[in-house]
RODRENTOR-646939 format. One record per residue (C-alpha): residue in one letter; x, y, z; residue number from 1. Coordinates in steps of 0.2 Angstrom, whole numbers. Layout:
  residuo     px     py     pz  num
        a      X      Y      Z  NUM
...
# end
This chain:
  residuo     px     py     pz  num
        x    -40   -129    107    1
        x    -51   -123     93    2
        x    -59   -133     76    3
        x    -66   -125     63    4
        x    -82   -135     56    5
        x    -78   -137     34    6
        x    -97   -142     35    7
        x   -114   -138     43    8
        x   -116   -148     59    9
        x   -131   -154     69   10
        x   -132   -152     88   11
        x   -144   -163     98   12
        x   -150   -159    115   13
        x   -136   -144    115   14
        x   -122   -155    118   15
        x   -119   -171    106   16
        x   -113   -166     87   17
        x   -116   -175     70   18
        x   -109   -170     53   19
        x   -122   -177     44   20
        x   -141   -178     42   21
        x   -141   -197     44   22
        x   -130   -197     59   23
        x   -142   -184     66   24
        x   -157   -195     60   25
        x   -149   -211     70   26
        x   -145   -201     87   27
        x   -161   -194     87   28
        x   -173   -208     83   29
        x   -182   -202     71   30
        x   -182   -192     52   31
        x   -173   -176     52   32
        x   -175   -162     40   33
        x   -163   -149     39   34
        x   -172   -135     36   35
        x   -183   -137     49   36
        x   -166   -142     60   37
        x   -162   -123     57   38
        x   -175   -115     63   39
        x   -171   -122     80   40
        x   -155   -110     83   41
        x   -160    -95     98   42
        x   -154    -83     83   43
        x   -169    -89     72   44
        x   -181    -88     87   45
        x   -178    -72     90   46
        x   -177    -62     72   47
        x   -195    -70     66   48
        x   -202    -63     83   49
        x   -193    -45     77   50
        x   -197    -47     58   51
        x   -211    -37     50   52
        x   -212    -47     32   53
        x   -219    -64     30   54
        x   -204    -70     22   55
        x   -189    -76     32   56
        x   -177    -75     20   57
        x   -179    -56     19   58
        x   -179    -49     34   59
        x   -185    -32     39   60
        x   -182    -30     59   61
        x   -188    -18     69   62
        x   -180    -17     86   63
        x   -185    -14    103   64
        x   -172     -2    109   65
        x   -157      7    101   66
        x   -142     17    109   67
        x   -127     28    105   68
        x   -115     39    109   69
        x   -107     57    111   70
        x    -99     55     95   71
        x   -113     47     85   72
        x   -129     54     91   73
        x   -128     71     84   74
        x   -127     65     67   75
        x   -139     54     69   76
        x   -152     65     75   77
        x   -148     79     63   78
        x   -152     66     49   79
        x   -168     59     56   80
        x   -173     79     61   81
        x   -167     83     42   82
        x   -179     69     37   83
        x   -194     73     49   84
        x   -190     65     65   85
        x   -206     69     76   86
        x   -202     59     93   87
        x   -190     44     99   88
        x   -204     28     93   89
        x   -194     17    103   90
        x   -182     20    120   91
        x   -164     28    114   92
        x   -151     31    127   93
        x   -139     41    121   94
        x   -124     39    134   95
        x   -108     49    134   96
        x    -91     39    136   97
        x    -81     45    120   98
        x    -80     63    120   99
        x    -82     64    139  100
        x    -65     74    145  101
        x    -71     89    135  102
        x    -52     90    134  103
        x    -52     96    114  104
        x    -59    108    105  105
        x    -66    123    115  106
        x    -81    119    122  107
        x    -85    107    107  108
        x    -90     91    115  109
        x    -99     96    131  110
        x   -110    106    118  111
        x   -114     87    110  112
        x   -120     84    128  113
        x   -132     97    132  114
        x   -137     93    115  115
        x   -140     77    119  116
        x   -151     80    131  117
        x   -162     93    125  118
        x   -164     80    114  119
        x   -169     67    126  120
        x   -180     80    132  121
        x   -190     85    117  122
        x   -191     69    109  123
        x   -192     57    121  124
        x   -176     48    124  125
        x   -163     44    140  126
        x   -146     52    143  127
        x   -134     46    152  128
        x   -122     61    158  129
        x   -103     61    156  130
        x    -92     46    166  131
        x   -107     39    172  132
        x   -105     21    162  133
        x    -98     16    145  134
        x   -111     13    132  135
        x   -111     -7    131  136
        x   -109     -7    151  137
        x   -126      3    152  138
        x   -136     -5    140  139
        x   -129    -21    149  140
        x   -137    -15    167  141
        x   -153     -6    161  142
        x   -157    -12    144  143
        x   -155    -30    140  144
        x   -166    -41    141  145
        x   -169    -60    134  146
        x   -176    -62    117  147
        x   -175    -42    115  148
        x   -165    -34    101  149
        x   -154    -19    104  150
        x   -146     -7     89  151
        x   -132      0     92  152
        x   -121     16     83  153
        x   -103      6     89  154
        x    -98     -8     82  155
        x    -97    -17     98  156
        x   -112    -16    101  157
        x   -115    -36    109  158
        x   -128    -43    123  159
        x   -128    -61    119  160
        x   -122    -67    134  161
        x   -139    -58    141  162
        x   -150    -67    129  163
        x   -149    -51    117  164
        x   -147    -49     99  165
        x   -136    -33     96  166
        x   -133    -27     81  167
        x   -118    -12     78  168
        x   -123     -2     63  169
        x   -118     13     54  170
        x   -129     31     62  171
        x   -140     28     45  172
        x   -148     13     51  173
        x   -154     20     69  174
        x   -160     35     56  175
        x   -173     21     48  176
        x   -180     14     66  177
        x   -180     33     72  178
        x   -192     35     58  179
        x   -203     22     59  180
        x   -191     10     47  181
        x   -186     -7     47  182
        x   -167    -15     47  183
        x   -167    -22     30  184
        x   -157    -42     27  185
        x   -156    -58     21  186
        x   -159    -72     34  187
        x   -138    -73     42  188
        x   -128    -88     43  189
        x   -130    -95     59  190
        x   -114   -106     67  191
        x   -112   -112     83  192
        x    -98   -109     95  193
        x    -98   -124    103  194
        x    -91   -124    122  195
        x    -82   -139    131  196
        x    -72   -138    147  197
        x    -68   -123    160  198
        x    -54   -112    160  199
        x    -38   -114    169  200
        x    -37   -103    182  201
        x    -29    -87    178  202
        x    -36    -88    161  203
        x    -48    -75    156  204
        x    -62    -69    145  205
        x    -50    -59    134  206
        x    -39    -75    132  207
        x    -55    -86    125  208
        x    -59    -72    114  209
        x    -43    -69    106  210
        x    -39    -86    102  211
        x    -57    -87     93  212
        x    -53    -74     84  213
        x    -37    -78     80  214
        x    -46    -94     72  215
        x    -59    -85     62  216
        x    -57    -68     55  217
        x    -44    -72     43  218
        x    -55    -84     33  219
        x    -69    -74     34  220
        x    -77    -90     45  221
        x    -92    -79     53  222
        x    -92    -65     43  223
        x   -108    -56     43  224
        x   -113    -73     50  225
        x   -123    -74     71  226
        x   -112    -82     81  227
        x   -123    -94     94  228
        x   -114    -98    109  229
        x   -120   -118    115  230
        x   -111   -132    121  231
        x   -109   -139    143  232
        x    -92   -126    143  233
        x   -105   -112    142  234
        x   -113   -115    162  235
        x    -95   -116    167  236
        x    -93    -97    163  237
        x    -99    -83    174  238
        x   -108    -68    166  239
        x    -94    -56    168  240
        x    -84    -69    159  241
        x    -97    -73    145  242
        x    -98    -53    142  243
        x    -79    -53    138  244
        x    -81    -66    127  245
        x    -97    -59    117  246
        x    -92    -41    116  247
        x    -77    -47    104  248
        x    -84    -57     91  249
        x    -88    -40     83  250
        x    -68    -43     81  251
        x    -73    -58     70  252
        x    -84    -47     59  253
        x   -100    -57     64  254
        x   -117    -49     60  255
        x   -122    -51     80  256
        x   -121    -66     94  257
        x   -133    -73    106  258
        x   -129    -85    118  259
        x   -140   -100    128  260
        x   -147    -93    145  261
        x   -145   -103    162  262
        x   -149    -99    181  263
        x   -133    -89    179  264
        x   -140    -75    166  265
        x   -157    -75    179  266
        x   -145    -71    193  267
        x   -137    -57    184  268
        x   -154    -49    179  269
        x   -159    -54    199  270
        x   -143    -43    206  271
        x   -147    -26    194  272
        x   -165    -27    200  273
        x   -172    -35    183  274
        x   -177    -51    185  275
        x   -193    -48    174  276
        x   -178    -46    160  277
        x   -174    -66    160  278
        x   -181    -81    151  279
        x   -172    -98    147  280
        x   -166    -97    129  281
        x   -159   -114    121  282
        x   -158   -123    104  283
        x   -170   -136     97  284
        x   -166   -152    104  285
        x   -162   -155     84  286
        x   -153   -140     77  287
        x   -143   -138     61  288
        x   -130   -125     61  289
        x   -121   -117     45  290
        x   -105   -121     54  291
        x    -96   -126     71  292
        x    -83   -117     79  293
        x    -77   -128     93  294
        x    -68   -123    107  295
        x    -60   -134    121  296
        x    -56   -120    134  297
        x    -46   -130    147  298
        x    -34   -131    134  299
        x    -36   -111    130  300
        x    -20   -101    137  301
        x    -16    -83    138  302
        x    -13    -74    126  303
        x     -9    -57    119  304
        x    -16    -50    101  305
        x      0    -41     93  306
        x      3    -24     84  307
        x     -7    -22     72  308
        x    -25    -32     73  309
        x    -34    -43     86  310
        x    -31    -57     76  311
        x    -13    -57     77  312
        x    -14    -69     91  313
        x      1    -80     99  314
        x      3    -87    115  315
        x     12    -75    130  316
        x     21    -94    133  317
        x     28    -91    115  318
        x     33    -74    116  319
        x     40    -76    134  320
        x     50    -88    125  321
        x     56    -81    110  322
        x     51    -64    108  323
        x     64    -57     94  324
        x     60    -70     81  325
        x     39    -67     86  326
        x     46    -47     86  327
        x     53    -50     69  328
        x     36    -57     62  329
        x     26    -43     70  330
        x     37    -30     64  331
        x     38    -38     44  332
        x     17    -39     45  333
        x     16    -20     51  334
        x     27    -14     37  335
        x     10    -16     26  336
        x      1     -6     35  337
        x     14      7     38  338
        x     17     11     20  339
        x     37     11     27  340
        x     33     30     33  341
        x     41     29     49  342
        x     57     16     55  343
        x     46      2     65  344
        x     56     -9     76  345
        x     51    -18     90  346
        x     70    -25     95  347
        x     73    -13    110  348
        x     59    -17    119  349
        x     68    -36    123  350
        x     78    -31    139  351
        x     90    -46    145  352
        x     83    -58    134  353
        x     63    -53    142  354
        x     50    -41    133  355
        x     47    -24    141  356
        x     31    -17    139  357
        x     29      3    143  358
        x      9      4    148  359
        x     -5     -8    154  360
        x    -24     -1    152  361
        x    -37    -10    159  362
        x    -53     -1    153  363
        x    -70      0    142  364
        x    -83    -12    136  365
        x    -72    -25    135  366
        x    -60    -21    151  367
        x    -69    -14    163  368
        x    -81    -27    169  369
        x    -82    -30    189  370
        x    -72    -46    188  371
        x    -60    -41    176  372
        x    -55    -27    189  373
        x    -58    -38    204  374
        x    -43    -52    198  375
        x    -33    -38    193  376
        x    -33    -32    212  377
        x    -30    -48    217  378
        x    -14    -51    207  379
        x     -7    -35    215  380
        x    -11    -37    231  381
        x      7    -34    242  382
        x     14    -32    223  383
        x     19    -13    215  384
        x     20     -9    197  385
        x     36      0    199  386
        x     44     16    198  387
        x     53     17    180  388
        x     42     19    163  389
        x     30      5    165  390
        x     13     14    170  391
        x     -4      5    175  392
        x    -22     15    170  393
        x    -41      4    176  394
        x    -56     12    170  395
        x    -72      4    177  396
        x    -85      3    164  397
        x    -98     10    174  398
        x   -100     21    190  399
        x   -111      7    200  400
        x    -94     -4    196  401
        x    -83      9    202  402
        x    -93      9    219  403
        x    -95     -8    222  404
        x    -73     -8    220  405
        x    -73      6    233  406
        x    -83     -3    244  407
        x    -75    -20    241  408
        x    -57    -13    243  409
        x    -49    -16    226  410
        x    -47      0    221  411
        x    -36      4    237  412
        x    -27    -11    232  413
        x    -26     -5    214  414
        x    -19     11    217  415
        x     -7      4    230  416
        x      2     -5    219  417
        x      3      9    207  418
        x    -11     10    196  419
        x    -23     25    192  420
        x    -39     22    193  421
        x    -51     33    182  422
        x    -69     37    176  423
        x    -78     27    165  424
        x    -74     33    147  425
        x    -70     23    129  426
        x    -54     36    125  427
        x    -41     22    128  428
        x    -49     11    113  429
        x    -49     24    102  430
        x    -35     33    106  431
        x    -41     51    118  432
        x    -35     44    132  433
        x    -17     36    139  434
        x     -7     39    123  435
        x      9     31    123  436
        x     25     40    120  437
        x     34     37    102  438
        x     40     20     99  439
        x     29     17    116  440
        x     23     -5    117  441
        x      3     -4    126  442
        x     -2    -20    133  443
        x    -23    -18    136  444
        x    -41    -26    139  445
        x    -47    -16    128  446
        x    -56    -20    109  447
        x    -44    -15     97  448
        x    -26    -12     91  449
        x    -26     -7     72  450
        x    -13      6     67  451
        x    -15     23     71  452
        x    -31     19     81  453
        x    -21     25     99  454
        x    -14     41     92  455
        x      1     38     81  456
        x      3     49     66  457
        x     14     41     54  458
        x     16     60     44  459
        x     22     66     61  460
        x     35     53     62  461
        x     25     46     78  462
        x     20     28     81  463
        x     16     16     94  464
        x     10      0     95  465
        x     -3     -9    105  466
        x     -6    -27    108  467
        x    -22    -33    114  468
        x    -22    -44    132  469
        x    -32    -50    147  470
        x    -34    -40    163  471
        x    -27    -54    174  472
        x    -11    -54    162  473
        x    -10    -37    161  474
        x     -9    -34    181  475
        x      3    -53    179  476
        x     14    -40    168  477
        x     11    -26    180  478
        x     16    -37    196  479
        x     34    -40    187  480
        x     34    -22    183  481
        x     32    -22    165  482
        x     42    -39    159  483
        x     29    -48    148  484
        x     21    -61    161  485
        x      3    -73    158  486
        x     -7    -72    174  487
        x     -6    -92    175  488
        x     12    -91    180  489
        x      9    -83    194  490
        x      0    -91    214  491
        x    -14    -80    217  492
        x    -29    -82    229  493
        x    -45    -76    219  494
        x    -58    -70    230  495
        x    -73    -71    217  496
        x    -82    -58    229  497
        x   -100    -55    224  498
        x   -106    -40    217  499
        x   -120    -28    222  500
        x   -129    -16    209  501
        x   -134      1    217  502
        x   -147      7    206  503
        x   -148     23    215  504
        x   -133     31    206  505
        x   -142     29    190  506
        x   -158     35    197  507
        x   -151     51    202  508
        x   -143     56    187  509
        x   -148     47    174  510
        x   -163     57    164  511
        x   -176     47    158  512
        x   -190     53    150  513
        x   -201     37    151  514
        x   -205     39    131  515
        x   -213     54    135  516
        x   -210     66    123  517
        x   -209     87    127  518
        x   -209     97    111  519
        x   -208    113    121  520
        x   -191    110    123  521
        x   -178    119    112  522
        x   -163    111    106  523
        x   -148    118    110  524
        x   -134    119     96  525
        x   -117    123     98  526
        x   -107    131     86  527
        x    -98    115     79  528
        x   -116    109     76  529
        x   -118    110     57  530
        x   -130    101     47  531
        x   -127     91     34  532
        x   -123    100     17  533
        x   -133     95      2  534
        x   -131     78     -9  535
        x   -136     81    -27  536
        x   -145     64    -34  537
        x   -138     52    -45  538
        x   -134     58    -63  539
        x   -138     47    -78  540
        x   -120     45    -81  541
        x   -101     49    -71  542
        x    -86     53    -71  543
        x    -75     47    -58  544
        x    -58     51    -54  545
        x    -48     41    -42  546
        x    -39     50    -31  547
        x    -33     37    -17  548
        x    -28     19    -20  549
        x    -24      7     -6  550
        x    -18    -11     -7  551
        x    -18    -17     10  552
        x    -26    -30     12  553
        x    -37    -25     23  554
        x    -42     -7     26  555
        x    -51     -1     43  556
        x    -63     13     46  557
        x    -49     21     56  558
        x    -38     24     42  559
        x    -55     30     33  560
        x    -58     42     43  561
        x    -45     43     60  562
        x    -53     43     79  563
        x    -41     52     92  564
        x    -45     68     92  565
        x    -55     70     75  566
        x    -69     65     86  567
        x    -72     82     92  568
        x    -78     86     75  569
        x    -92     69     72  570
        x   -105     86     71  571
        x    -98     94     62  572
        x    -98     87     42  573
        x    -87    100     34  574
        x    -73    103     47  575
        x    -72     82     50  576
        x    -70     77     31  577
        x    -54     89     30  578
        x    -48     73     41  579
        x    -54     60     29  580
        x    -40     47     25  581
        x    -27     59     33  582
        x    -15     46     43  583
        x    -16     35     27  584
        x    -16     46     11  585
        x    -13     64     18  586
        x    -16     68     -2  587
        x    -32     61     -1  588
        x    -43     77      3  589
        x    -36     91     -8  590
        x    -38     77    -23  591
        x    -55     75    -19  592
        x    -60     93    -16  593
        x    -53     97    -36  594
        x    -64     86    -43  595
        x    -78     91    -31  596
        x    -75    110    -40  597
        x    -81    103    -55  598
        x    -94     96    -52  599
        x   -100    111    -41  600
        x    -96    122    -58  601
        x   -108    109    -68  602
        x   -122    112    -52  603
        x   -120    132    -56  604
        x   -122    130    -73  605
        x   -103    134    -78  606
        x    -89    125    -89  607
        x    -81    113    -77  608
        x    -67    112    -86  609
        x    -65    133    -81  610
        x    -63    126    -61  611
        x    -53    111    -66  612
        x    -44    111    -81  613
        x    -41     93    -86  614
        x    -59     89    -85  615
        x    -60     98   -103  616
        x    -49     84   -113  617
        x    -57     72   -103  618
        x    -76     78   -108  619
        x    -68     80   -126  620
        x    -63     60   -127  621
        x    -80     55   -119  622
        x    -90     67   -133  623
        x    -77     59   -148  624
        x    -78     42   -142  625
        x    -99     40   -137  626
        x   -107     55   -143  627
        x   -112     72   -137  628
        x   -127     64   -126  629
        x   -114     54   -117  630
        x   -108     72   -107  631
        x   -128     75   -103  632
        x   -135     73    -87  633
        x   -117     72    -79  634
        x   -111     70    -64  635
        x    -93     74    -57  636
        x    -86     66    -44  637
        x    -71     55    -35  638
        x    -68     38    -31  639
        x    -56     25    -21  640
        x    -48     10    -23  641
        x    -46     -2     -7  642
        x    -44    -20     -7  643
        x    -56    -24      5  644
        x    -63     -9     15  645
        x    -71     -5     31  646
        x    -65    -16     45  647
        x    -68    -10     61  648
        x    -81      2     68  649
        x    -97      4     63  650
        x    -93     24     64  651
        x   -102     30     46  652
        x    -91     44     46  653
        x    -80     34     35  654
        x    -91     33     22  655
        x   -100     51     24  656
        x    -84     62     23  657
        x    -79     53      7  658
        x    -98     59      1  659
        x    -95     77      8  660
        x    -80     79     -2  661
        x    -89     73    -19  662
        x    -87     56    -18  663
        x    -98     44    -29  664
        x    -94     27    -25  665
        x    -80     15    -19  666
        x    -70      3    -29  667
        x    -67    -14    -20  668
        x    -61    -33    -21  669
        x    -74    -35     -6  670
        x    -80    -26      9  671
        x    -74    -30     25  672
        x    -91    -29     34  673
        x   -108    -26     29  674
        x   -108    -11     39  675
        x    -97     -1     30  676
        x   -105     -3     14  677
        x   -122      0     22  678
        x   -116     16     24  679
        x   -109     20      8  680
        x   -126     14      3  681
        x   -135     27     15  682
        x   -124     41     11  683
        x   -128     37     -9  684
        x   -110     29    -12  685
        x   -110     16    -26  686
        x   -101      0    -21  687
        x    -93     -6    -35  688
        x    -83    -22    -35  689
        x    -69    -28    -46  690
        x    -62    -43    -49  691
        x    -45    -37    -56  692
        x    -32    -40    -46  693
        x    -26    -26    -33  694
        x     -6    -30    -41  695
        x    -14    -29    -60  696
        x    -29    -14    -59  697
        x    -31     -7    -76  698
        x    -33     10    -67  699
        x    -25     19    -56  700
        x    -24     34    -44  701
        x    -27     49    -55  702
        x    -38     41    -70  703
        x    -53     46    -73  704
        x    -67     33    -76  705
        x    -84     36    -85  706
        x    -97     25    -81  707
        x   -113     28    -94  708
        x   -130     26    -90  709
        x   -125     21    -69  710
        x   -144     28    -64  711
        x   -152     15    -78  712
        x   -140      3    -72  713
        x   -148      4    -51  714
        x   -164      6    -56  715
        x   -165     -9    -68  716
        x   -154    -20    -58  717
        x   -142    -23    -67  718
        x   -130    -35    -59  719
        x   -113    -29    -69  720
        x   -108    -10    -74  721
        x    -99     -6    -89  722
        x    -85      8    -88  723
        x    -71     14    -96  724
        x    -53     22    -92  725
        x    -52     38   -102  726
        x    -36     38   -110  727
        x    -30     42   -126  728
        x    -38     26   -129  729
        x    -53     23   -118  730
        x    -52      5   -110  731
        x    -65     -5   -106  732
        x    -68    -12    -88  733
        x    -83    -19    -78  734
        x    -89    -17    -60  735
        x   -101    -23    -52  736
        x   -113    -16    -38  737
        x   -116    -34    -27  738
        x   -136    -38    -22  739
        x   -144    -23    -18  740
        x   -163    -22    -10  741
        x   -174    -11    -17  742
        x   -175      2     -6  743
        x   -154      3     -6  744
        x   -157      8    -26  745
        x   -167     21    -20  746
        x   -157     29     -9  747
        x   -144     27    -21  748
        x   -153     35    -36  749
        x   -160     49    -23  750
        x   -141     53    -17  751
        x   -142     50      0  752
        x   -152     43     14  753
        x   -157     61     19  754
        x   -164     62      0  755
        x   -175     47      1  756
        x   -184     52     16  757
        x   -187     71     10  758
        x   -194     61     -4  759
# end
């Protein structure tokens, strides 16, 4: 079904594969160089068209259009207005799908809209109102375009199957290209996905994805990696379908995607009235790639991504067939992430031998697509969902989607057999939206199912579980009214109806300022609004105390900092921290806010030891062991421990409450994406690494670490920090910060990226 490449591969003419140079050199008829070989890939194309340096190994990309959302683009504009923001230098759409029920928190989100707005007003940008289309569905229609690249403030942020490079980055990264900045990397990995056969009918984008991801992101295959979609499987594939596939590698941890482009992408751009937007995209004839990810999709089944990550992948055929020993499994992996706070079983939900699910969500980026929604209809056609617990919700990703379903009949047929269908709106993914009941089993299209991320809160005693599936199974599931059923083992007629894009409902509504900037227009703050508090610069020296340590193996943003209904807070710094780490170390906060009252007792000139009492035998130690000079120039602060941090969404929240509560840095075995510790970069967060086992730390939750002469350290480079666990004897231990670029060391020595700019 899927191979994983050990080595980098050749591919010639897009569709025959060698392992070697010399095999390459023999199929091709002549000498091969690999180097050259690698600047065929579409990926390389396209970043030296968008790089601003002369030197492709260090990138620095400027894009041609960026977009966010209601629960990122407050932030991000408050940082770029805190560091002189003038006028949007590029088109911005800022679209509304998170916070859109303005069902939370007074008038607290629609305020972030008119915000939003008046933004787009003054400094030249587009907004896209409330439930008119989902972020990625919207920039899919109106922006992408073959060769471009499109930034992104969400992780899934993916046009590849357009011909777009998309990158998903934390808000301090649209901060840089709103001021005139460039997107700072090293030249990515690139590794082909290599496509062979069709799809079994029944089979759906979700399906393909899953199983892909299943295969990679445990070994870290792609990470931080482009993944370039090639191969004969690829023209079997509609657009819809490819755009299922594409928006979940973000789900692999890939760096960004792109795909090859055929008379199937021109029809796309041709049917939303952009056929300007297309050009063919393809591979060298000779083309090395870093690595092969092979995938033979006739032999690619349905299949469902269990509690808790989307790559927790089995087969629906195996859990149909043995769901309490696969039950067992799920429930014996979930008890890491649980930390055993609640009783987690998953036994009740076999019902005469079958598994019972309690909800089905077809929604979002991921879900909501045209066909998705069309073979869901068609799978319920003369069928009903039911009458007991077992609930169907669809949410079309965009209004011109929900339109052309009207019109075609498949919302009728949907709501028929039971479903509700609803606006488009992200809320199910992240959990403000279809919340399932305690002990509640989810089946959705939708991107993710990490604990906690739908609305469960462990301290409460509440949990739920969702596993990730395709639409066509889900409405399977939903046709058998809630007994666990793949989409192939039912007889269904697919229509495969066309679909027609009626531009007019975005011209009605959607403002667009055409780049033109109005600087006579006020923005409009609400009183959740709050700017960002000040960040002191980097001391000389630190002293950390680490007030949560989680060994998980794997840490997400959403145990960082929870979504749900924390999201009502994104503008408002101070009032969202007080959530920081709060479904996974409730402690977490008032830790951090007593060392944060030292260091604010330092800032004012005072004894810190007279707002925190231990931090005077701890300044003691340091002044008897290294000398008076080494309490000079200090700063006081907190730390965490994670094994591997920062999975998930690109959301910089997670990384900017830690700062607002006095964090100075993380302390990790690795970082789960490069996002996340971008943003503890930008927000002036020290990275540290450790190579010390998570089992054997020689600290732990309450020490306090001093690490001399950190500024001395960024400034000259210095691949490896010394530190030291004070203790009645003070033990040495070394960190290190990873390969930071020049400009990173200054934001760090400034404090934050706010700092930097304000110079």
């Amino acid at each position: 079904m899927i191979k994983l490449y050990q080595e980098g591969v050749y591919l010639l003419n897009g569709t025959e594969i060698a392992t070697t140079g010399e095999e390459a050199a023999r199929q091709a008829g002549k000498a091969v160089c690999r180097e050259e070989a690698a600047k065929g890939t579409i990926a390389y194309q396209i970043l030296k068209a968008h790089n601003t340096s002369d030197n492709m190994e260090e990138l620095r990309i400027r894009f041609d259009e960026m977009a966010s959302h209601d629960i990122t683009f407050v932030g991000i504009i408050q940082t770029a207005r805190a560091s002189g923001l003038e006028r949007f230098p590029i088109p911005y759409v800022l679209t509304n799908c998170h916070n859109s029920l303005c069902a939370v928190g007074g008038t607290i989100n629609e305020d972030d809209h008119v915000f939003g707005l008046t933004c787009a007003k003054r400094y030249g940008g587009v907004y896209v109102p409330p439930h008119q289309a989902v972020i990625h569905q919207y920039a899919r229609e109106k922006m992408a375009a073959c060769g471009k690249m499109i930034l992104g403030s969400d992780s899934h942020t993916r046009y590849g199957a357009l011909g777009t490079m998309a990158v998903g980055e934390g808000g301090p990264e649209l901060v840089k290209q709103l001021l005139r900045k460039t997107y700072d990397i090293k030249m990515p990995q690139v590794v082909a996905v290599y496509l062979e056969g069709e799809p079994a009918r029944g089979v759906g984008p979700q399906d393909v994805a899953l199983a892909i991801i299943g295969a990679t992101f445990g070994n870290g295959y792609v990470n931080n990696k482009v993944m370039e979609f090639v191969g004969p499987g690829v023209g079997k594939l509609s657009a819809d379908f490819r755009i299922g596939i594409d928006v979940m590698t973000t789900e692999t941890t890939c760096l960004s995607s792109i795909w090859k482009t055929d008379e199937i992408i021109r029809e796309f751009y041709e049917i939303h009235g952009r056929e300007e937007a297309y050009r063919q995209l393809d591979c060298d004839p000779v083309t090395y790639y870093d690595g092969m990810v092979y995938v033979d999709l006739s032999r690619i089944k349905p299949m469902l991504a269990m509690p808790f990550h989307p790559s927790n992948v089995y087969t629906i055929e195996e859990v149909v067939r043995n769901p309490r020993e696969i039950l067992a499994e799920v429930e014996k992996k979930a008890k890491i992430s649980l930390d055993k706070e609640v009783d987690y079983s998953l036994q009740e939900k076999i019902v005469n031998g079958k598994l019972y699910v309690d909800q089905g969500i077809i929604a979002g980026c991921a879900g909501g697509g045209f066909e998705n929604i069309c073979a869901a209809a068609d799978i319920l056609k003369d069928r009903y969902t039911g009458a007991d617990e077992f609930g169907l919700s669809v949410y079309p990703a965009s209004t011109p989607i929900y339109t052309e379903l009207v019109k075609n009949g498949a919302i009728a047929t949907l709501m028929q057999a039971g479903a509700i269908v609803k606006t488009a709106f992200c809320g199910p993914c992240f959990g403000a939206g279809d919340t399932p009941a305690n002990n509640g089993f989810s089946i959705r299209h939708t991107t993710r199912n990490f604990p906690n991320r739908e609305g469960s809160k462990l301290q409460n005693g509440q949990i739920s579980s969702v596993a990730l599936m395709d639409a066509r199974s889900i409405a399977a599931t939903a046709a058998n009214q809630g007994y666990l059923t793949a989409a192939t083992d039912l007889d269904v007629e697919y229509r495969g109806v066309k679909y027609h894009f009626d531009s007019r409902i975005y011209d009605n509504r959607v403002f667009d300022s055409k780049g033109k900037a109005d600087d006579t227009v006020e923005i409009r703050f609400g009183p959740n609004i709050k700017d960002w508090p000040q960040m002191p610069a980097l001391p000389q020296n630190l002293l950390l105390k680490v007030v949560s340590e989680i060994h998980d193996p794997v840490t997400t943003t959403d145990e960082l900092i929870p979504s749900g209904e924390t999201s009502s807070y994104r503008s408002n710094p101070l009032r969202l921290a007080e959530f920081a780490l709060s479904r996974k170390d409730p402690a977490y906060v008032g830790r951090a806010k007593e060392v944060q009252l030292a260091q604010k007792a330092l800032e004012a000139g005072e004894d810190p030891a007279k707002a925190l009492e231990e931090v005077g035998p701890v300044l003691c130690r340091i002044r008897e062991t290294f000398g008076e000079d080494a309490a000079a120039d200090l700063g006081i602060g907190s730390t965490i421990f994670a094994v591997k941090p920062g999975d998930g969404s690109a959301r910089e929240q997670a990384a900017s409450c830690q700062k607002v509560l006095g964090g100075w840095a993380n302390i990790a075995n690795g970082y789960a994406t490069k996002r996340y510790r971008s943003n503890l970069i930008n927000w002036g967060m020290l990275p540290f690494l450790t190579e010390e086992s998570h089992e054997a730390l020689t600290f732990k939750n309450g020490d306090y670490l001093y690490i001399p002469d950190i500024r001395d350290c960024v400034r000259e480079k210095k691949e490896t920090v010394k530190g030291f666990v004070i203790g009645e004897a003070c033990r040495e231990i070394e960190l290190k910060l990873g390969e930071l670029t020049d400009t990173e060391r200054e934001i760090i020595q400034k404090g934050c990226l706010i700092n930097y700019y304000r110079g």
